[in-house]
GUVO-555140 format. One record per residue: residue in one letter; x, y, z of N, C-alpha, C, O in turn. Coordinates in steps of 0.05 Angstrom, whole numbers, padded with zeros to 5 digits, always signed. Layout:
% GUVO-555140
aXYZXYZXYZXYZ/...
***
This chain:
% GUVO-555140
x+02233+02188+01977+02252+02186+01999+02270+02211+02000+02278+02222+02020/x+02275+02220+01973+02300+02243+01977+02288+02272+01993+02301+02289+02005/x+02255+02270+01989+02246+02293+02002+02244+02292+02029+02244+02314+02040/x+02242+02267+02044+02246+02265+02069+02265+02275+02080+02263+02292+02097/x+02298+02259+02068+02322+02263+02067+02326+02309+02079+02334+02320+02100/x+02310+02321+02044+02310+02343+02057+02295+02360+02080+02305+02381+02089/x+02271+02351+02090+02263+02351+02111+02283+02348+02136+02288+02364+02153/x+02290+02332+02134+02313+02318+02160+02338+02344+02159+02347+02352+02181/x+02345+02352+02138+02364+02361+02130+02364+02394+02149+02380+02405+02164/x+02329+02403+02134+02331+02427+02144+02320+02425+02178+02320+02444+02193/x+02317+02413+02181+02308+02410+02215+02329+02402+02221+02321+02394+02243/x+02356+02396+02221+02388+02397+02237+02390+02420+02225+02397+02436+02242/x+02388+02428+02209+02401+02464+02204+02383+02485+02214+02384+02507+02205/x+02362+02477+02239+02344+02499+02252+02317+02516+02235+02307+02538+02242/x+02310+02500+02211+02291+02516+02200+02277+02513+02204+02271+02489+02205/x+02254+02536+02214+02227+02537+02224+02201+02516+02213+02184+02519+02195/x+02207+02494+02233+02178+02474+02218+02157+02487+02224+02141+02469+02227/x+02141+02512+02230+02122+02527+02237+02116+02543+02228+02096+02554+02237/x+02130+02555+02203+02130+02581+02186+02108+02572+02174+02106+02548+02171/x+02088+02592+02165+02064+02581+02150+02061+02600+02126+02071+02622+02130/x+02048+02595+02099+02045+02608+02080+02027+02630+02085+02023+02638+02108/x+02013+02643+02063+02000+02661+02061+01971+02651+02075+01955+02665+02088/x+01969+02623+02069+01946+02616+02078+01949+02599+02103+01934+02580+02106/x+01964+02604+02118+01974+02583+02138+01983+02560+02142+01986+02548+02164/x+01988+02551+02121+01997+02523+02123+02023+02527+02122+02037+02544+02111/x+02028+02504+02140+02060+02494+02152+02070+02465+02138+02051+02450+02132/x+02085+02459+02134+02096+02440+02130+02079+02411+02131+02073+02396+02113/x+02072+02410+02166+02054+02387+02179+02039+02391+02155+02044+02377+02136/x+02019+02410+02154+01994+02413+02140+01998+02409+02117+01977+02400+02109/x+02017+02410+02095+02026+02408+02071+02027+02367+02069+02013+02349+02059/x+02045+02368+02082+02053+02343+02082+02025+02312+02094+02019+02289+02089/x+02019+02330+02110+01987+02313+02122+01962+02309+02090+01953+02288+02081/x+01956+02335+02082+01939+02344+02060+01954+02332+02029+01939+02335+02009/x+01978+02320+02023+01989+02302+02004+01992+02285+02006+01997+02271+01986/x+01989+02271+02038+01992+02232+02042+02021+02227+02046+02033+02206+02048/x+02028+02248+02046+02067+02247+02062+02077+02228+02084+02096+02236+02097/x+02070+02212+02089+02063+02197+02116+02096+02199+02131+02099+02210+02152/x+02116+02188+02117+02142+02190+02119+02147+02224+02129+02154+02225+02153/x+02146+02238+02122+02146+02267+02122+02128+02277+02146+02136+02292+02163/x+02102+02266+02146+02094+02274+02166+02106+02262+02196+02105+02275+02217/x+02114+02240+02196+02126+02221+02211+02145+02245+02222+02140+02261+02240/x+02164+02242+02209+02195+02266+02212+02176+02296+02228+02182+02308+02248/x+02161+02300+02215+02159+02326+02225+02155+02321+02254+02169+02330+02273/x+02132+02302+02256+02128+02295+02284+02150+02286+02308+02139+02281+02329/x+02178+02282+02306+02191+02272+02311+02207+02297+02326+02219+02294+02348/x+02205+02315+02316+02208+02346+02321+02201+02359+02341+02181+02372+02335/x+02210+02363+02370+02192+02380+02390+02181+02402+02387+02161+02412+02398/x+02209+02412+02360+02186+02438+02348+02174+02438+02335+02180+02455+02318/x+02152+02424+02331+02136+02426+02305+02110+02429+02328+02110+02417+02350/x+02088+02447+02320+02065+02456+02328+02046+02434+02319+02037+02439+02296/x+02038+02413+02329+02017+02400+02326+02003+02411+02325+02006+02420+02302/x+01978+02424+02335+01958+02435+02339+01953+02469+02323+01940+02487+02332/x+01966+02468+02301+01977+02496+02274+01941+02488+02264+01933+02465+02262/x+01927+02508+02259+01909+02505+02239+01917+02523+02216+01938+02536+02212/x+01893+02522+02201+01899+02537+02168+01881+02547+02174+01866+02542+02192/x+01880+02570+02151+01856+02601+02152+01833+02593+02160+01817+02607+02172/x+01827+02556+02149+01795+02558+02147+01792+02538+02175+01772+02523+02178/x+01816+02541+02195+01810+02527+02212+01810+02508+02225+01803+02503+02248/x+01830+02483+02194+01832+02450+02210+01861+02452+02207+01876+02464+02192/x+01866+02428+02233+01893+02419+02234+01899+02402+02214+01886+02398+02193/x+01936+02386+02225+01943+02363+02202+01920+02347+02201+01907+02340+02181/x+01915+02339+02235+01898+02310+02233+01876+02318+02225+01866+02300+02213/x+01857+02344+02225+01818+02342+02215+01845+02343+02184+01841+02320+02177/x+01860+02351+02170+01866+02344+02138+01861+02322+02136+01841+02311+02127/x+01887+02310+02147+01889+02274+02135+01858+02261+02139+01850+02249+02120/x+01838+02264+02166+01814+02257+02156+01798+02258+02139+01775+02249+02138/x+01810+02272+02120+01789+02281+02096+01795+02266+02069+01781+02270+02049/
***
């Protein structure tokens, strides 16, 4: 719960839910690819969050969580 809490936290303080790592993953994708459901929830809740973000090799949150 407390990581949600900071999720919430930095999305009222304007931090980019879209910034992606070296390998492209964003947050969504982080949180989809660990079973974050709560977290992914929040992100989604976000107008700014890029649904449709893939990673280097190409899949979104949702082809992750299908796997």
């Amino acid at each position: 719960m407390k990581r949600n809490a900071v999720v919430e936290l930095l999305l009222a303080c304007s931090a980019d839910p879209n910034l992606a790592d070296q390998i492209g993953m964003t947050p969504l994708l982080v949180a989809a690819i660990s079973g974050e459901l709560t977290i992914v929830k929040t992100l989604l809740r976000s107008p700014r969050v890029d649904r449709n973000h893939v990673d280097d090799s190409g899949l979104s949150a949702i082809e992750h969580a299908e796997e």
